[in-house]
C-alpha positions in Angstrom: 11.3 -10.0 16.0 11.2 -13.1 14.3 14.7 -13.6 13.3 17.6 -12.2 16.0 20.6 -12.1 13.8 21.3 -11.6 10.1 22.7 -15.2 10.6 19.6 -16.6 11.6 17.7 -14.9 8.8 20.1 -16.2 6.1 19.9 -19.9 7.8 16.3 -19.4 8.1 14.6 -22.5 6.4 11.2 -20.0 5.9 12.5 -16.4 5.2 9.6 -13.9 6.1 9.7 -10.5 5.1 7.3 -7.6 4.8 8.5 -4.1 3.5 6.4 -0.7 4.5 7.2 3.2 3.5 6.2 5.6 0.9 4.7 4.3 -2.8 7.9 4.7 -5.2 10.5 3.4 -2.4 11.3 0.2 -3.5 8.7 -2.0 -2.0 7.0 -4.0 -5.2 10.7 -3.5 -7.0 12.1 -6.2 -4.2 9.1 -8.1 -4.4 8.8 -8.6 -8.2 12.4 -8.9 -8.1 12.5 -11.6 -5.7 9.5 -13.7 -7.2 10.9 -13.8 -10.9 13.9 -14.8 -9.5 12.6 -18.4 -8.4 10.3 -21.1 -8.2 8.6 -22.7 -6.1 10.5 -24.3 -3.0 13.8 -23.1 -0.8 14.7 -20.7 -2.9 11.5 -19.1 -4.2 9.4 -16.3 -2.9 5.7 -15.8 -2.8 4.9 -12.3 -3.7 2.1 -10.8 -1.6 0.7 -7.7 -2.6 -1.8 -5.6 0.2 -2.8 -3.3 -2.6 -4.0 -6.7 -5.1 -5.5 -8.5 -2.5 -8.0 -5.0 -1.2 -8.5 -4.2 -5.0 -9.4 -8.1 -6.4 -11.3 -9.4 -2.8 -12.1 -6.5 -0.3 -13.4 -3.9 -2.6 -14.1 -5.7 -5.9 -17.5 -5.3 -5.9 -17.1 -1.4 -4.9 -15.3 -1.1 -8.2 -17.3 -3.2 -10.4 -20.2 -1.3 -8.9 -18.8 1.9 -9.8 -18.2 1.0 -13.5 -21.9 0.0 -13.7 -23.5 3.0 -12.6 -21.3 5.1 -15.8 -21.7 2.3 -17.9 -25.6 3.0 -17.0 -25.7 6.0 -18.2 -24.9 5.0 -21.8 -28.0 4.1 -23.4 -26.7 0.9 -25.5 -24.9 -0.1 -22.1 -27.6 0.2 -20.4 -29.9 -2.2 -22.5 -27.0 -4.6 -22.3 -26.5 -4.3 -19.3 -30.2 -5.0 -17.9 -30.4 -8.3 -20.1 -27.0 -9.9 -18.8 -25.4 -9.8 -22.0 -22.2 -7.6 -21.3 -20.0 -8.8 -18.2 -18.2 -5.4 -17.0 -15.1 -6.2 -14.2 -11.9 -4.5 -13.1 -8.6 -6.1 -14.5 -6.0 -5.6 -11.1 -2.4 -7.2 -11.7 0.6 -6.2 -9.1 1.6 -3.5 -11.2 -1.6 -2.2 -12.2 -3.9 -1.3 -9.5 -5.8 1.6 -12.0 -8.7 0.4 -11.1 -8.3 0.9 -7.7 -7.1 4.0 -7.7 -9.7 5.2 -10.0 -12.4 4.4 -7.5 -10.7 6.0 -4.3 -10.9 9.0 -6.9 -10.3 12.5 -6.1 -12.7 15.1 -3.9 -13.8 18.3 -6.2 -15.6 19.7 -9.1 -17.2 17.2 -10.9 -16.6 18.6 -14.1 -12.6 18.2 -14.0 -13.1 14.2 -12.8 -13.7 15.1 -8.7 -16.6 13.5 -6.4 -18.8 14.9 -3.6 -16.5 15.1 -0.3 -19.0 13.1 1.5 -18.5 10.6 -1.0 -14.9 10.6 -1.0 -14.8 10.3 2.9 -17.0 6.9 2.5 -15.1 5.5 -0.3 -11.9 6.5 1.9 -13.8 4.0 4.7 -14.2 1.4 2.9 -10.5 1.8 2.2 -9.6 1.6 5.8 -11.3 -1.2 6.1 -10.1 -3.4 2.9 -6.7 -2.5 4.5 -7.0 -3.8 7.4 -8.5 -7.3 6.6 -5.6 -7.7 3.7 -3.4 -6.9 5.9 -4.7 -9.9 8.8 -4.7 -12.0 5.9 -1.0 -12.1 6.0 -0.5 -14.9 8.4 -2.7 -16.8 6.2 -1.3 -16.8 3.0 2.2 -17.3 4.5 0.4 -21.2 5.4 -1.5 -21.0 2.5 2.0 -19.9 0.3 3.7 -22.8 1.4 1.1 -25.7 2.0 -0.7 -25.2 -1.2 2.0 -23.5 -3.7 5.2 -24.9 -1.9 6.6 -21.7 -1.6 9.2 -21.4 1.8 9.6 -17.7 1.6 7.6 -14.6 1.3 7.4 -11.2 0.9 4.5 -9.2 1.8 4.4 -5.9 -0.6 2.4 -2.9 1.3 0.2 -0.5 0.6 1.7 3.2 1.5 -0.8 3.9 3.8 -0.5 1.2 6.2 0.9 3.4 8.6 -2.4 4.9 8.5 -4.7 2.2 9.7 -2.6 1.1 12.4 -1.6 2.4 15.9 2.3 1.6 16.3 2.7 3.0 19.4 0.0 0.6 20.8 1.9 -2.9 21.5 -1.8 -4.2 21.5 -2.5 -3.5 18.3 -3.8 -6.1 16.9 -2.7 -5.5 13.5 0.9 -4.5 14.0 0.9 -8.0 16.3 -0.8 -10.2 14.3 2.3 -8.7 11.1 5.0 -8.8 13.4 4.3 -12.2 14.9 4.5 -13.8 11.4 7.0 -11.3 9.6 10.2 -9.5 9.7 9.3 -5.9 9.7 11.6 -3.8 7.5 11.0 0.0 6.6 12.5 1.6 3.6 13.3 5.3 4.5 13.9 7.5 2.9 15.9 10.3 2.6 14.9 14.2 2.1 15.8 14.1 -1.5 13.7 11.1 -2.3 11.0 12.9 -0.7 11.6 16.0 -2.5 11.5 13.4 -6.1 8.8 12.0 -5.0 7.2 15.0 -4.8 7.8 16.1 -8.5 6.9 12.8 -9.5 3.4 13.2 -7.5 3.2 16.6 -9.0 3.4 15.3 -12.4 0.4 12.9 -12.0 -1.3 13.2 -9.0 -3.0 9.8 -8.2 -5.4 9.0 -4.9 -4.4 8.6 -1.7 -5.7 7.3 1.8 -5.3 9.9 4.3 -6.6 9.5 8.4 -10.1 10.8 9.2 -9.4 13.8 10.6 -6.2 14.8 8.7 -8.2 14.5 5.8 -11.1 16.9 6.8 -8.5 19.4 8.4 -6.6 19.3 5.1 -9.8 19.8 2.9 -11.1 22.3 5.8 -7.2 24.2 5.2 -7.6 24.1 0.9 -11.4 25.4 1.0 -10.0 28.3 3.0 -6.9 29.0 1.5 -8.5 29.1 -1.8 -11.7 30.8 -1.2 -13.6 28.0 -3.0 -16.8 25.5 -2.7 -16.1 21.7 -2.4 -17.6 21.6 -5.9 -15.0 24.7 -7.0 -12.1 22.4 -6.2 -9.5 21.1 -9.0 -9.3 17.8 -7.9 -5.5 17.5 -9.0 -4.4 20.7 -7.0 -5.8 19.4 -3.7 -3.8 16.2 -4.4 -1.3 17.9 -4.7 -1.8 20.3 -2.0 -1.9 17.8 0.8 1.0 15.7 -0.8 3.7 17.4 0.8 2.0 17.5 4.3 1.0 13.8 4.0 4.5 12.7 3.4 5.7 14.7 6.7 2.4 13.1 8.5 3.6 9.7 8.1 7.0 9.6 8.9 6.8 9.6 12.8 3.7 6.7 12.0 6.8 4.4 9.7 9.3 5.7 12.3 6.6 4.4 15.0 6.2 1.2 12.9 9.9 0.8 12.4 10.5 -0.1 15.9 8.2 -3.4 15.8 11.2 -4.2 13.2 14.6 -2.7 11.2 15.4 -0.3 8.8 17.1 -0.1 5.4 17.3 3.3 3.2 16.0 3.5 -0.2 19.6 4.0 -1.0 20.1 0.2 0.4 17.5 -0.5 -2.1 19.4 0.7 -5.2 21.8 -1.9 -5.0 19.7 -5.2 -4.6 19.6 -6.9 -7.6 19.2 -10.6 -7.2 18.2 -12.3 -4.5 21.5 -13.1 -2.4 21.9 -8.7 -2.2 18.2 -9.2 -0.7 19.6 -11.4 2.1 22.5 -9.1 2.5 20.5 -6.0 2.8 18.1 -7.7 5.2 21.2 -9.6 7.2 23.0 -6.1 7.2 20.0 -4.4 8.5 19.4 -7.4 11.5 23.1 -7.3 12.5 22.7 -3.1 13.0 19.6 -3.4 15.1 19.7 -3.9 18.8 17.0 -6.8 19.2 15.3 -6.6 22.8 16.1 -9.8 25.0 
């Protein structure tokens, strides 16, 4: 790890930090939190956000695509579309990644908002993909953060399913290296009644998810059976929230395996950080608990 002791981080004239675990943990709270807080220099943090930089540079022109071909199918669109006189683009900010999600969409009957499976399985690709290159970017914008912005410290803000394009238990891997090499790895876990309110909160509006390769076919393979359905039969939302559940206990051993590139803090930690100094507590706290390897 990049830091040995909680001293070290706290005395650290570059503090480098990125956070990893479940959507609705914590990770873009700290981050926003930390990057209102300050300006540019010692004390301010440069907010890096996986899931804005794969949305505005990685798959951008996916999206954009995507809204052309509906915006085809309206005649007056169309017309003003042909003749370059509309300009149609996806508006991503940090706390709005709608777009995004809206293109990942959802497998099912295309009459309730679902795609082909195929489809989704090659959107889902591209996903991996987007991830992965955002995510090698890191290094990068921590040079780029300071050199060009004058920011000393940074905070890299995760996607939830970067435990999903990476191989943790592979000390090769080259994109676990290339993060831990340049950041302190810190997981928020949580605790079974987060997951269980995560759950009701996924249940309430189920949005799109990245899910492995073949998890994903075995849980579409599962639903089709259970429910005696087509692929085009599907409700989109009640396969979402079908495989929620199981995707949440998939990727715990994957943080778990993730978490020992780095240390660990509960969402319960979390709760209590609200300025920056509880932030270099937390993470202090969290170094001083963890037995660092020689």
């Amino acid at each position: 790890m990049i830091y040995a002791s909680g001293q070290e981080f706290r005395s650290a004239a570059q503090k480098r930090v990125l956070m990893f675990g479940m959507s609705g943990l914590g990770k873009t709270y700290l981050a926003n939190m930390l990057r209102d807080a300050g300006q540019a220099g010692a004390g301010g943090w440069f907010h890096y956000s996986v899931d804005y930089r794969i949305g505005t540079r990685y798959m951008n022109e996916f999206i954009a695509d995507n809204f052309k071909r509906e915006a085809m199918k309206v005649p007056l669109l169309r017309e003003l579309l042909m003749t370059d006189s509309v300009y149609i683009a996806s508006n991503i900010t940090f706390n709005n990644l709608a777009p995004l999600s809206t293109y990942l969409g959802k497998p099912g009957d295309p009459g309730r908002g679902g795609i082909a499976f195929e489809e989704y399985q090659r959107r889902q690709a591209q996903h991996a993909q987007a991830e992965i290159s955002a995510m090698l970017d890191v290094p990068r914008f921590v040079e780029r953060a300071e050199n060009i912005y004058g920011y000393h410290n940074f905070i890299c803000d995760t996607s939830g399913s970067i435990c999903e394009v990476v191989d943790a238990e592979n000390p090769d891997d080259p994109v676990m290296k290339a993060l831990a090499d340049s950041q302190l790895l810190v997981w928020i876990k949580g605790s079974d009644a987060h997951k269980a309110e995560l759950a009701r909160r996924f249940d309430r509006s189920p949005k799109p998810m990245y899910y492995r390769p073949g998890f994903l076919t075995a849980l579409w393979a599962e639903y089709l059976a259970q429910e005696g359905q087509s692929a085009s039969e599907v409700d989109p939302d009640a396969f979402l929230r079908f495989g929620y559940a199981r995707l949440l206990d998939h990727r715990q051993p994957r943080y778990a395996a993730m978490a020992r590139w780095g240390i660990t803090v509960t969402a319960e930690d979390v709760t209590q950080v609200k300025t920056p100094a509880d932030f270099d507590d937390m993470i202090a706290a969290a170094l001083d608990h963890t037995k660092i390897a020689p």
